[in-house]
C-alpha positions, 0 to 999 in steps of 0.5 A: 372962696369959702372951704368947708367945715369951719368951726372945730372946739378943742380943749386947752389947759382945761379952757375950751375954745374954738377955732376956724381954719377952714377959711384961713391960711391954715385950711390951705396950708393942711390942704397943701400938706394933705396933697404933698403927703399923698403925693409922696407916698402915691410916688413911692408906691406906684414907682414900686409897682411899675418897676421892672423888677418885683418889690422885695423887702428881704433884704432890707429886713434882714441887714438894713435894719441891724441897728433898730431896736426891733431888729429881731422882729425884722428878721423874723419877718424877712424869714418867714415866707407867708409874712414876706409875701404880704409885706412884699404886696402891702408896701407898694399896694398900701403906699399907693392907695394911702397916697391916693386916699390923701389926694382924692382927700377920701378916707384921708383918717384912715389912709393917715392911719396906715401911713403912720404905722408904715412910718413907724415901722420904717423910723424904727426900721432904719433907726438912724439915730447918730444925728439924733431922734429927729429924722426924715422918717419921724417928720413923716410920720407926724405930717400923716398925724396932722393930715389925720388930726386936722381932718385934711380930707374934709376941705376940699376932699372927697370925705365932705361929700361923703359924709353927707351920705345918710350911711355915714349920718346913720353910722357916726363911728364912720367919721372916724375914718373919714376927714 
């Protein structure tokens, strides 16, 4: 069974060298990445949206986060009221369209985008570093960096179709979100 887009170049101590891992056991392995990223996030979203209670991340930013070392930052952003009201939306809205976007494989950069600047908030947020630097947080944050770097949307996911669309042929700089 062929996947699609096969070939990709890259660059490597000044060699270039191309690659296939489209039909290989690493086109499947991003795919299966791609999925359990997008499931995880799906999850953590669409449970927050459904609770019986409202998200808030008051609390969580104001005395969860005492040990990070954009503490302050936090604080602010629990303290005030139009900031609070958007983060208290964007969390579970995001993380479900970001979970979702990974699992249709649809806008799969953009959505690894968002996810990884979520967990960059959420690594320096917790910021618990006693066992040292690498935490589940980081390991998240670098599994939306592979989904995006190795354009997991583009096998079998919605952004192969997509792409054929000639608004995204006309308009190259779309690819970039796409993959």
């Amino acid at each position: 069974m062929s996947i699609q887009q096969p070939t990709r170049q890259a660059s490597w101590f000044g060699k270039s060298i191309e690659f296939d891992y489209a039909d290989s056991v690493a086109g499947y392995t991003t795919v299966l990445i791609r999925l359990i990223t997008g499931y995880w996030f799906f999850h953590a979203g669409y449970t927050k949206l459904l609770a019986p209670e409202p998200f808030n991340a008051a609390g969580w930013l104001a005395n969860g986060t005492t040990a990070s070392p954009i503490h302050g930052f936090f604080v602010w952003a629990a303290g005030t009221p139009w900031l609070l009201e958007f983060t208290n939306f964007m969390i579970p809205v995001g993380e479900t369209l970001i979970g979702f976007g990974l699992i249709v494989g649809a806008l799969v950069r953009l959505a690894a985008f968002f996810g990884g600047l979520l967990m960059v908030f959420f690594y320096l947020g917790k910021a618990d570093w006693a066992h040292g630097y690498v935490n589940a947080d980081l390991f998240g944050l670098l599994m939306f960096v592979f989904v995006g770097v190795f354009a997991a949307g583009r096998i079998f996911g919605l952004d192969a179709v997509i792409e054929k669309y000639d608004a995204v042929r006309q308009r190259p700089v779309l690819r970039y979100l796409l993959g």
